[in-house]
matplotlib code that plots the C-alpha trace (Angstrom):
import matplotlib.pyplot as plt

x = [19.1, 19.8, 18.5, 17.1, 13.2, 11.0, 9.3, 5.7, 2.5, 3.3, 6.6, 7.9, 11.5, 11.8, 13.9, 14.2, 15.5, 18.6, 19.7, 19.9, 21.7, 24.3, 25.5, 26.1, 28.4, 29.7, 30.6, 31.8, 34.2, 35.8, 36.5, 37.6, 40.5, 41.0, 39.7, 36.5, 36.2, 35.8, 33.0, 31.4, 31.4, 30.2, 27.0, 27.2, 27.0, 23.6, 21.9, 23.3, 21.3, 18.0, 18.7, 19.4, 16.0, 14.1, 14.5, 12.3, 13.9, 10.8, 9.7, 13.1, 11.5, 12.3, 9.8, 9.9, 7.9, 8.8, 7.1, 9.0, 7.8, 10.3, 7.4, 7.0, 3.8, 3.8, 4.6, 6.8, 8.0, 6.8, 9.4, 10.7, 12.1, 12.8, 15.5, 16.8, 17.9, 19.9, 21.1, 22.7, 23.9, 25.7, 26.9, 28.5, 29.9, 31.4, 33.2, 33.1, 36.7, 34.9, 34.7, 31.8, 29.7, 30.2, 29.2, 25.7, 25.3, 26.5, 23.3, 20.9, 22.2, 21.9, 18.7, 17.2, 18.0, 15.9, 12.8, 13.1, 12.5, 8.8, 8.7, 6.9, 8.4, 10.2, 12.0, 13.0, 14.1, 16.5, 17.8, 18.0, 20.6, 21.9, 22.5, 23.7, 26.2, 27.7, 28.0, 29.8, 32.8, 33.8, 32.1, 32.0, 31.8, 28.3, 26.2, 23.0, 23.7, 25.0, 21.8, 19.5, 20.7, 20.0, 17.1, 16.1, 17.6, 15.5, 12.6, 13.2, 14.3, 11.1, 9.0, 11.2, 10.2, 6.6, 5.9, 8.6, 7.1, 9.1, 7.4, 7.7, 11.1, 10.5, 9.9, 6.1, 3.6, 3.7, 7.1, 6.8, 9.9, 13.5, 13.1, 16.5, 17.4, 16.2, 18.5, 21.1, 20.7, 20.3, 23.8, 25.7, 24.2, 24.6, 28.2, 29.2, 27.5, 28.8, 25.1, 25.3, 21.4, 20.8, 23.7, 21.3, 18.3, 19.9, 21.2, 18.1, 15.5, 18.2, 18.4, 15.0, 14.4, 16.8, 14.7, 11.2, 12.6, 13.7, 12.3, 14.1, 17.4, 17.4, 16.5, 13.2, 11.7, 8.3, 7.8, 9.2, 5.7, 4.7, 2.5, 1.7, -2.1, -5.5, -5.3, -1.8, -3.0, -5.8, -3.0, -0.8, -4.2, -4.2, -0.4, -0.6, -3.4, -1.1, 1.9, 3.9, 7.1, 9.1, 10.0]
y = [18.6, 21.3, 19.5, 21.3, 22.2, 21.8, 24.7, 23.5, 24.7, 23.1, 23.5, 20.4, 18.9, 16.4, 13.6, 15.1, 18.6, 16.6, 14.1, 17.2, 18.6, 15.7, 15.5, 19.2, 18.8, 15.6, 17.4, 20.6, 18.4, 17.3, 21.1, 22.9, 23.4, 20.8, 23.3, 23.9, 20.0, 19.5, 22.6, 20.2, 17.3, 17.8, 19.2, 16.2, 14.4, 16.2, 15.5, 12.0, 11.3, 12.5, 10.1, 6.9, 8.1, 8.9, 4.6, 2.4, -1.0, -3.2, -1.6, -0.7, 2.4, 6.0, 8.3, 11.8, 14.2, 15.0, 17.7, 20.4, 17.8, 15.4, 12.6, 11.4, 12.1, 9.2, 5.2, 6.1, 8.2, 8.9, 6.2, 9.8, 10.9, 7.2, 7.2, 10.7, 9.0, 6.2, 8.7, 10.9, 7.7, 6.5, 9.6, 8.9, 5.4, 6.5, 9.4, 10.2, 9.6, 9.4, 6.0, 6.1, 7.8, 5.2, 2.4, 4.0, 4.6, 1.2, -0.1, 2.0, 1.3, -2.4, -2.6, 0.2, -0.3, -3.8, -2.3, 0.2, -2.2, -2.5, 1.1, 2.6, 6.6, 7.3, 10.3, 7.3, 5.2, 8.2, 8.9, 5.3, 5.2, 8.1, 6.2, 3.2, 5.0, 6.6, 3.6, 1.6, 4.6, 2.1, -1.2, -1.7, -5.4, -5.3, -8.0, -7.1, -3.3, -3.9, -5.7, -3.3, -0.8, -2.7, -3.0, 0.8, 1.7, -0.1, 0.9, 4.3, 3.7, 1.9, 4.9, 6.8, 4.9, 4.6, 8.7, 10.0, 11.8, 14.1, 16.8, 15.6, 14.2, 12.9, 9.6, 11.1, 12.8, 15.3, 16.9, 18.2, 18.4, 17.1, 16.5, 16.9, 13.9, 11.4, 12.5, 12.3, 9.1, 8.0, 9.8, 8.0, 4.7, 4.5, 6.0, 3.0, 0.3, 1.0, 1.4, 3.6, 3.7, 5.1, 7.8, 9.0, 9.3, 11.0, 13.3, 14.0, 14.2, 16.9, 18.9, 18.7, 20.2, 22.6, 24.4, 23.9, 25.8, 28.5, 31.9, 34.9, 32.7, 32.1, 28.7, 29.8, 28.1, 29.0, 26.3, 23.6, 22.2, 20.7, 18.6, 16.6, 15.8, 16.2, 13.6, 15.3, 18.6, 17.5, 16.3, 19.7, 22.0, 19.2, 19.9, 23.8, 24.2, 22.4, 23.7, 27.4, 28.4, 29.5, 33.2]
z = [38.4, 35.7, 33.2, 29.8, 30.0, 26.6, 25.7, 25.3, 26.4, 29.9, 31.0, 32.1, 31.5, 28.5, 27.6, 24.0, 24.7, 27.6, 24.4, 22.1, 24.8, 25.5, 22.1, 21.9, 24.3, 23.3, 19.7, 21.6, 23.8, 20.6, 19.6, 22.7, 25.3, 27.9, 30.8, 28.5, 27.9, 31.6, 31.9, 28.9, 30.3, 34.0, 31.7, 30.0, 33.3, 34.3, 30.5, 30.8, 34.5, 32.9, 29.9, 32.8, 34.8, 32.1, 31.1, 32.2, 33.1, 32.6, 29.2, 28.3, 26.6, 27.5, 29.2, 27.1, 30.2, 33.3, 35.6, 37.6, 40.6, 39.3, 38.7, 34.9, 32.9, 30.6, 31.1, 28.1, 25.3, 21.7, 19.1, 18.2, 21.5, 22.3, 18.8, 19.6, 22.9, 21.6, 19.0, 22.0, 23.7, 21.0, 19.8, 23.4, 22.9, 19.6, 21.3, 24.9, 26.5, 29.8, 30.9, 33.3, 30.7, 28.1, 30.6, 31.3, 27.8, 26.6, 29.1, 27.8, 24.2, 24.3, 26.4, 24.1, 20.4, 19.9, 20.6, 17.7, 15.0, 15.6, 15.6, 12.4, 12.7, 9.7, 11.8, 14.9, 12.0, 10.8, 14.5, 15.1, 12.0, 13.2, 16.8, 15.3, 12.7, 15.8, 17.7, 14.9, 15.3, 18.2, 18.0, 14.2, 14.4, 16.1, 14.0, 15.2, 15.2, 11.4, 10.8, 12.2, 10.3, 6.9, 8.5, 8.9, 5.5, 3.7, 5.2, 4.5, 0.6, 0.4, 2.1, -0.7, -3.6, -2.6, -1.5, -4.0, -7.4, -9.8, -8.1, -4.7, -3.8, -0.3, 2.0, 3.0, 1.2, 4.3, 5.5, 9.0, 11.2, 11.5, 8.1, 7.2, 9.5, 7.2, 3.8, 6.4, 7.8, 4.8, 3.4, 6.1, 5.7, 2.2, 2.3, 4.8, 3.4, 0.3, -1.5, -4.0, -4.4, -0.7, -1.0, -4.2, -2.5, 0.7, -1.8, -4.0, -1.3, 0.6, -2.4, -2.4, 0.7, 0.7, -2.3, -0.9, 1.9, 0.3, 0.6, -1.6, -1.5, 2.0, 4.0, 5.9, 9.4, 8.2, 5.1, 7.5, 7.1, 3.4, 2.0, -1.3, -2.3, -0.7, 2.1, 3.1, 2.8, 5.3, 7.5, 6.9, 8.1, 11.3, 12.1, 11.2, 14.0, 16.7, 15.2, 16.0, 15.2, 17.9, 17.6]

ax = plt.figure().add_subplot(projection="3d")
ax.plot(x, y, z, "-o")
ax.set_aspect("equal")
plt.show()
């Protein structure tokens, strides 16, 4: 298996790093000549086999760690790498052309996407929207995929209006990573629901971000990480010790 490794302190394969992975070249297929296309998607076939081992049938959660032994470190995955998963498979159902990969994904989509409603990650709530949004591309008549995604939406809106301040235009009082993730799930959401409300606050907590992140004009890795008030800034010193920007 040439699968993508996660570059942690151990070095162990991970089921986030193989979904990031299988909707880059889900997106590259869409972009490239047919003799490329099928270079993409036999690598799509490897990060697509991690995906189907890395689910466990009984819990029908992902596992996110998997040693160089092949053997899984974890009964199953943090909500986070759990969304990111269904994100890359329905990224997949929306627009793969390759039939066998849309029937693994459609199983691990169905069996998957219930659980992530008693999930309480703001950033698997975002990927989750992300998932469904994609999924819709093909099956836009899905009730409960529809009703989910209310669902998630107005979580996050809520999260918005409850952690939001003139000052502080975001869903937490402490901005870590992915960040950007949530204004966007919340763009697309709002733009195909037709709710004005949630395009706004996409828009506002993206703008946001984009000037937080600033440095001398330039968007800069190193003020990923913010926080708003003394219990987030106790959090922020927590993160910042576990926390290094890759070089």
């Amino acid at each position: 298996m040439r699968s993508s490794t996660c570059q942690t302190s151990r070095k162990v394969y991970c089921t986030d790093d193989n979904a990031r992975a299988f909707i880059l070249t889900l997106l590259l297929e869409e972009t490239t000549s047919l003799a490329t296309q099928l270079q993409f998607e036999h690598l799509a076939s490897i990060y697509l086999a991690f995906l189907w081992d890395a689910f466990d049938q009984e819990t029908c959660r992902f596992r996110n760690f998997m040693s160089h032994q092949r053997h899984w470190l974890e009964r199953e995955g943090s909500e986070d790498s759990h969304a990111r998963a269904l994100w890359a498979t329905g990224t997949a159902l929306g627009r793969s052309k390759n039939e066998g990969h849309r029937n693994l994904c459609a199983l691990l989509f169905q069996r998957g996407l219930p659980t992530v409603e008693n999930f309480s990650s703001p950033r698997a709530w975002a990927f989750a929207l992300l998932a469904i949004q994609e999924y819709l591309r093909a099956f836009s008549g899905d009730r409960s995929a529809n009703q989910l995604r209310e669902v998630l939406t107005n979580r996050l809106v809520e999260l918005f209006r409850t952690n939001s301040s003139d000052d502080w235009v975001w869903f937490e009082s402490v901005a870590t990573y992915d960040n950007a993730r949530l204004s966007q799930a919340m763009i697309l959401s709002g733009y195909w629901t037709s709710r004005g409300d949630v395009v706004e606050v996409g828009l506002r907590s993206l703008r946001w971000l984009v000037e937080r992140q600033k440095a001398d004009g330039v968007i800069s890795r190193r003020s990923a990480v913010m926080a708003s008030g003394p219990a987030a800034m106790n959090a922020l010193a927590l993160i910042s010790n576990h926390w290094k920007p890759t070089p």
